[in-house]
C-alpha positions as CSV (number, residue, x, y, z in Angstrom):
1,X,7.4,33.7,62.5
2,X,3.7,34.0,61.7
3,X,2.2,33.5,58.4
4,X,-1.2,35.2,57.8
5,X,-3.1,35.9,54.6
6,X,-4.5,39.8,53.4
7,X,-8.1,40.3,53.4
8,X,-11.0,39.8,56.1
9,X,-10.0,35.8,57.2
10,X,-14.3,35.1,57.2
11,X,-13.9,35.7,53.5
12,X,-10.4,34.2,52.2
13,X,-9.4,35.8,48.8
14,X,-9.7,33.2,46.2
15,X,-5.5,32.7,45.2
16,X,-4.6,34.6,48.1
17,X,-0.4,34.7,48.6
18,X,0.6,33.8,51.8
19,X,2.7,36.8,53.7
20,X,5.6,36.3,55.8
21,X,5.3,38.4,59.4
22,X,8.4,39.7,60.8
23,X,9.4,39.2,64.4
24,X,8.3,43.2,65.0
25,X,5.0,42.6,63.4
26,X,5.8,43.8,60.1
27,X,5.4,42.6,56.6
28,X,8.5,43.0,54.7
29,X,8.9,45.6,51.7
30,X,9.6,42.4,48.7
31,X,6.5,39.9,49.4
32,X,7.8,36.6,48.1
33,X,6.9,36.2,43.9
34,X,3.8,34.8,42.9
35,X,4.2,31.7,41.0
36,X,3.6,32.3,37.1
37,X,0.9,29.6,35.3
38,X,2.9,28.1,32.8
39,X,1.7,28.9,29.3
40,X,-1.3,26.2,27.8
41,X,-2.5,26.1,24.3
42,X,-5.7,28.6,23.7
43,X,-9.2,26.6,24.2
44,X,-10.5,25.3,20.6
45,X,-12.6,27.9,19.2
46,X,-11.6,30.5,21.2
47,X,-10.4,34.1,19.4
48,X,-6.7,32.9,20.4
49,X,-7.0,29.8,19.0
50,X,-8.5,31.5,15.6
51,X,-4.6,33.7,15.9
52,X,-2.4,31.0,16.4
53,X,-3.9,27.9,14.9
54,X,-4.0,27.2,11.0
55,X,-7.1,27.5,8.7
56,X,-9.0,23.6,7.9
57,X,-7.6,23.5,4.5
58,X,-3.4,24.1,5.4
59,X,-1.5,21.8,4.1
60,X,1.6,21.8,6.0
61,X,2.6,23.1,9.5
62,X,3.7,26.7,9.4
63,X,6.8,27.2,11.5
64,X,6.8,29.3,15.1
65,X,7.2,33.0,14.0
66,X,9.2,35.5,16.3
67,X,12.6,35.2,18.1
68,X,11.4,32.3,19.7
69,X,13.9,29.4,20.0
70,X,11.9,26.3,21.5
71,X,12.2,22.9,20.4
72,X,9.3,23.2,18.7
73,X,11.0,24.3,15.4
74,X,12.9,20.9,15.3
75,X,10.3,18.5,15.5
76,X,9.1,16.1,12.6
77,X,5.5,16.0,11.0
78,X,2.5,15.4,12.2
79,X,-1.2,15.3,10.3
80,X,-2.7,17.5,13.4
81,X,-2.1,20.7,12.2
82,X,-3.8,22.2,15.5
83,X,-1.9,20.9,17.9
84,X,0.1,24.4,19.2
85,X,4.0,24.0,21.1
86,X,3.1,24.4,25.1
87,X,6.1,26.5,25.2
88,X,5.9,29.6,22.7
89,X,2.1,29.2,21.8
90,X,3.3,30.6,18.5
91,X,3.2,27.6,15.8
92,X,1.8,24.2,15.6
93,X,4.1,21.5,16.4
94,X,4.2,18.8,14.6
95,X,5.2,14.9,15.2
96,X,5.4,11.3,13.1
97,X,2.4,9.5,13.9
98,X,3.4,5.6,15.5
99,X,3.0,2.8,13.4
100,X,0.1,1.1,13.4
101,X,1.4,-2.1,15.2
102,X,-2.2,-4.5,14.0
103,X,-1.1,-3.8,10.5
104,X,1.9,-5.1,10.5
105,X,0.8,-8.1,12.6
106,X,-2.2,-8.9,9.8
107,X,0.6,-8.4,6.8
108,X,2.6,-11.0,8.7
109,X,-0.3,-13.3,9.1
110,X,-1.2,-12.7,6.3
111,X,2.2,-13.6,4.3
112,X,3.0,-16.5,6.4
113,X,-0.6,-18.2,5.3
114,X,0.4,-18.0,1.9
115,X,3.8,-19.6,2.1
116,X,1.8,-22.5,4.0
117,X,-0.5,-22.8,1.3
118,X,1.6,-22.3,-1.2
119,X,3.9,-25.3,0.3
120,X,1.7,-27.6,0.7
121,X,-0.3,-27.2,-2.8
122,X,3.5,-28.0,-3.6
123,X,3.4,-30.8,-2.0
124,X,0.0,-32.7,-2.3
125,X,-1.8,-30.6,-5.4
126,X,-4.2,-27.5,-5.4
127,X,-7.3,-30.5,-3.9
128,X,-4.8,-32.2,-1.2
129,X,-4.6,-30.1,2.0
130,X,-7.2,-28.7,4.3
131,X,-7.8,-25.1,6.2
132,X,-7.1,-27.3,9.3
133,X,-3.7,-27.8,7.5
134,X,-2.6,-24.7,6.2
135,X,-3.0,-23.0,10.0
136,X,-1.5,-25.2,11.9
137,X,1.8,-24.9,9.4
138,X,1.5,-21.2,9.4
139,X,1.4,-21.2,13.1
140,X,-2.5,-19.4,13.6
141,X,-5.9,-20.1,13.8
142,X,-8.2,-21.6,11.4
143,X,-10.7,-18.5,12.1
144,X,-7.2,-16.7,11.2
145,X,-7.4,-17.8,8.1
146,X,-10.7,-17.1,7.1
147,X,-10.2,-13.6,8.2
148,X,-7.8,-13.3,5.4
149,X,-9.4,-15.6,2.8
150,X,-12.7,-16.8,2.2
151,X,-11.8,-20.1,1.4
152,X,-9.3,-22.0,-0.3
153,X,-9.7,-21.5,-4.1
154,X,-8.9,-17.4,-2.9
155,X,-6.1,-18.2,-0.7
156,X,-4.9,-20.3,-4.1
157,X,-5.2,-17.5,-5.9
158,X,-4.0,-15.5,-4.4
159,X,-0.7,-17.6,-4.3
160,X,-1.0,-17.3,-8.0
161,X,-0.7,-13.9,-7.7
162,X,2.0,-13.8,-5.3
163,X,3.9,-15.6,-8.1
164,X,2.8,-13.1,-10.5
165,X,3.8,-10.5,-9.0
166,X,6.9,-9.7,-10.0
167,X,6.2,-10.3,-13.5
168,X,3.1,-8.2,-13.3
169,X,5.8,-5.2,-12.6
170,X,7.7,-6.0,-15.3
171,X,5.1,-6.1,-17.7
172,X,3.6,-3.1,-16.2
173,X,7.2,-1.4,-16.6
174,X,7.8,-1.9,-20.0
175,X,4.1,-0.8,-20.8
176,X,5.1,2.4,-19.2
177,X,9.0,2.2,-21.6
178,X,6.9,1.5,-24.9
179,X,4.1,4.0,-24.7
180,X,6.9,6.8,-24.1
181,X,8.9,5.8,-27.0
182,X,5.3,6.1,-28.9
183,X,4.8,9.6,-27.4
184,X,8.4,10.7,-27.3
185,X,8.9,13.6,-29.8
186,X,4.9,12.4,-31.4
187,X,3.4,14.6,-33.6
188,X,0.9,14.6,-33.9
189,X,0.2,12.3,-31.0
190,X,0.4,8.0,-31.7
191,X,-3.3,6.9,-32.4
192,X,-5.1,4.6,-29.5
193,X,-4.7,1.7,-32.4
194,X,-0.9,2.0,-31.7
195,X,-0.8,2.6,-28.1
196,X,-3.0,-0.7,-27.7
197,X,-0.2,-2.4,-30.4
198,X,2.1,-1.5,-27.8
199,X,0.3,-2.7,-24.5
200,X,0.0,-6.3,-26.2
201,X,3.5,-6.2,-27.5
202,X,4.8,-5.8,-24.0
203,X,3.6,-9.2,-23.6
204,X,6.8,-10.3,-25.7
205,X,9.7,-8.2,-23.3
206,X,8.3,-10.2,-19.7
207,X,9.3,-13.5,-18.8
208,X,5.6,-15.4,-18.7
209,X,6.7,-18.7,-19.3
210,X,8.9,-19.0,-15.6
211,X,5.7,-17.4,-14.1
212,X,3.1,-20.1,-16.0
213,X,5.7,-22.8,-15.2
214,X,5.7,-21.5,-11.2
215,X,1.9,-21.6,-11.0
216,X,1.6,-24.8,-12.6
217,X,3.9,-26.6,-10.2
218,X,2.3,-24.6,-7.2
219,X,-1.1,-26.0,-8.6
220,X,0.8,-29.9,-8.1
221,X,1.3,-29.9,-11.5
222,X,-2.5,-30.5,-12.6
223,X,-4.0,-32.0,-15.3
224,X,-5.3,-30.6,-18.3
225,X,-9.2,-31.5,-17.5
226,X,-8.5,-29.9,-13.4
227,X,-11.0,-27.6,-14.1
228,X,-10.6,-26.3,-10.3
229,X,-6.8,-25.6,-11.0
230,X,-7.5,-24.1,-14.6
231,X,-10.4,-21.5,-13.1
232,X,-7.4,-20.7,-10.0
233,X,-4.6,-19.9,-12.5
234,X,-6.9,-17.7,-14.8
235,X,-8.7,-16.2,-12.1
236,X,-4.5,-14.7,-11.0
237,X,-4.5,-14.0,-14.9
238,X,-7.5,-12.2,-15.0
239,X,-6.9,-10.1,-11.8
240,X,-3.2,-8.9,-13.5
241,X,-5.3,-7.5,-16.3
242,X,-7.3,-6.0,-14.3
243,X,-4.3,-4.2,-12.7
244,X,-2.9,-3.3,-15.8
245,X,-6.6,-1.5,-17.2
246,X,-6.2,0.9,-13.9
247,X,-2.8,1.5,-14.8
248,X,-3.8,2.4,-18.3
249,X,-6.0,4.0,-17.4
250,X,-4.5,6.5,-15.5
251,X,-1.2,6.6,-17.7
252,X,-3.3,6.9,-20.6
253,X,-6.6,8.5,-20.3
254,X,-6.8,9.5,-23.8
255,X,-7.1,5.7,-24.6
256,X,-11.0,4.5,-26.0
257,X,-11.9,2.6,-22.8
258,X,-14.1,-0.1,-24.9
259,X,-11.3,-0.8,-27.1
260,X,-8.4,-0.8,-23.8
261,X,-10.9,-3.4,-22.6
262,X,-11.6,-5.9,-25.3
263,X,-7.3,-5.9,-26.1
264,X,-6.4,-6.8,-22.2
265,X,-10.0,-9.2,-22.8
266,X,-8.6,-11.1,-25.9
267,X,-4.9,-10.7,-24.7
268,X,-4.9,-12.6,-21.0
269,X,-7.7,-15.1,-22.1
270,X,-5.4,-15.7,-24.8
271,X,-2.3,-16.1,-22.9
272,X,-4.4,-18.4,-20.5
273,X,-5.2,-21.0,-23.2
274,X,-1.6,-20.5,-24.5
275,X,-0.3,-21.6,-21.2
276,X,-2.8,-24.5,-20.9
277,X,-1.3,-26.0,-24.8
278,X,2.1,-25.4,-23.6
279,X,2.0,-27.1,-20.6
280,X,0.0,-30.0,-22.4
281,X,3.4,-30.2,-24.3
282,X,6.0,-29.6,-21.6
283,X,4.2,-30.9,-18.2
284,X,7.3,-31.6,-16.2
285,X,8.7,-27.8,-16.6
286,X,11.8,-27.6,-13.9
287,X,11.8,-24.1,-12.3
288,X,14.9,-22.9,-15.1
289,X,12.8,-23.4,-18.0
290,X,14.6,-25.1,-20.8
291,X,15.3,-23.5,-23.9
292,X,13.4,-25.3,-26.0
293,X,10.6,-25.3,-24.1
294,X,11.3,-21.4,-24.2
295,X,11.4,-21.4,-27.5
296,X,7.8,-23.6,-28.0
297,X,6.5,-20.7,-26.0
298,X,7.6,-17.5,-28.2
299,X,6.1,-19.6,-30.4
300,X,2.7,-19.4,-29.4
301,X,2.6,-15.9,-28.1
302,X,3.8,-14.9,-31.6
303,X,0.2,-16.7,-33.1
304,X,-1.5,-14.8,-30.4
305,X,-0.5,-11.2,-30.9
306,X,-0.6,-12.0,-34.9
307,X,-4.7,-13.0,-34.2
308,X,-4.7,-9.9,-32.5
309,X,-3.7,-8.2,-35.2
310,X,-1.2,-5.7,-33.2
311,X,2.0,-7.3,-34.1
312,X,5.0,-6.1,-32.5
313,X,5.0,-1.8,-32.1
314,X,8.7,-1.4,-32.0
């Protein structure tokens, strides 16, 4: 059999389908199906594109339309709402981006530092370790290290805050609890002057004296005139206020912003020189705190919102 092509064979048609020639010369009656392109997504910016794609401000995918029944409809989200299902053309599919796998590598760096640190300002005191130190225990770099933090007073305080942190959501809880008891069923609505009574009373439902005791013992249980120490802890005191005035601030707007300001001021600088006279008088505070030592505590915080002159806003 003989296979020829239609057209003059100087000038070769461009996609020409190759014919199948019969032993009698003849070309039979059914030439042999052209294969079909399969079906790509319409060029970007192209009138197609304009039908099928979404406008730049859609939020969400819209779903293929028409009886189609491709996979397409089953797949899980994706951010680019362009991208269009190969198979129907009709919809945008839609898929999970991958985690980013640096991320996760940097928060594990990151976290493993400050359990070095944190162990060895245990061990030796907040001045008895190195950089040198604190990488080789958490397994990286020194350069490592200084990616995360620029030295070690930060990565100290932000071991601080590590121990802060879960107090720092429990006080920023029961902010949240007491301002909607205030507002609950209000009216007219509570004044900022008893809002604010209730942002430093909040102080009272937290357990700050385990968290004081925790940093001081991280710290190698310093001395009263470690002014390094002192400036780490209240540094991790200050930065919790400052999460709590962007809390506020969004959870109540209506508040004066000067007067939200000078309460979380006069309330955490207060709470840092409590924390300096109670430790004076309990230095050796095991990680239960005792009861009495509890107690010495309540104490003082009592003196401190009484100066405040907010008293307790249940």
């Amino acid at each position: 059999m003989v296979q020829t092509t239609r057209g003059p064979p100087s000038h070769p048609r461009v996609g020409a389908v190759p014919l199948t020639v019969g032993p009698d010369g003849r070309v039979p009656s059914s030439p042999p199906a052209i294969p079909r392109t399969p079906s790509l997504p319409p060029t970007y910016g192209s009138p197609q594109w304009w039908r099928t794609a979404p406008p730049d401000n859609a939020v969400a995918a819209r779903p293929s339309q028409g009886p189609c029944r491709c996979v397409c409809r089953g797949l899980p989200g994706r951010t680019d709402a362009r991208t269009l299902c190969t198979e129907c053309n009709n919809g945008p599919v839609t898929t999970t981006p991958p985690p980013d796998g640096r991320s996760a590598l940097r928060a594990e760096r990151r976290l493993a530092i400050l359990d070095a640190a944190r162990a060895l300002a245990t061990e030796h005191g907040s001045d008895g370790f190195t950089v040198d130190q604190v990488a080789a225990r958490a397994a990286v770099s020194r350069r490592t290290v200084f990616n995360h933090f620029a030295g070690l007073d930060q990565l100290l305080v932000a071991v601080c805050e590590q121990l802060l942190a879960e107090t720092t959501t429990e006080l920023l809880d029961e902010v949240d609890r007491r301002i909607a008891a205030l507002r609950e069923g209000a009216r007219p609505a509570p004044a900022g002057r008893t809002v604010l009574a209730a942002i430093a009373g909040a102080a009272r439902g937290v357990d700050l004296a385990t968290a004081i005791a925790s940093i001081h013992r991280v710290l190698g249980a310093p001395a009263p005139a470690d002014e390094r120490a002192q400036h780490i802890s209240r540094t991790a005191f200050e930065h919790v206020g400052g999460r709590l005035r962007e809390h506020l601030q969004q959870r109540a707007p209506d508040l004066d912003a000067l007067d939200l300001e000078l309460t979380l001021a006069l309330m955490f600088s207060g709470i840092t020189t409590l924390a300096d006279r109670w430790l004076e008088q309990h230095p050796d505070l095991p990680p239960d705190v005792p009861a009495a030592a509890r107690a010495d505590w309540e104490r003082l915080l009592d003196r401190l919102l009484g100066h405040l002159r907010v008293g307790d806003a249940d």
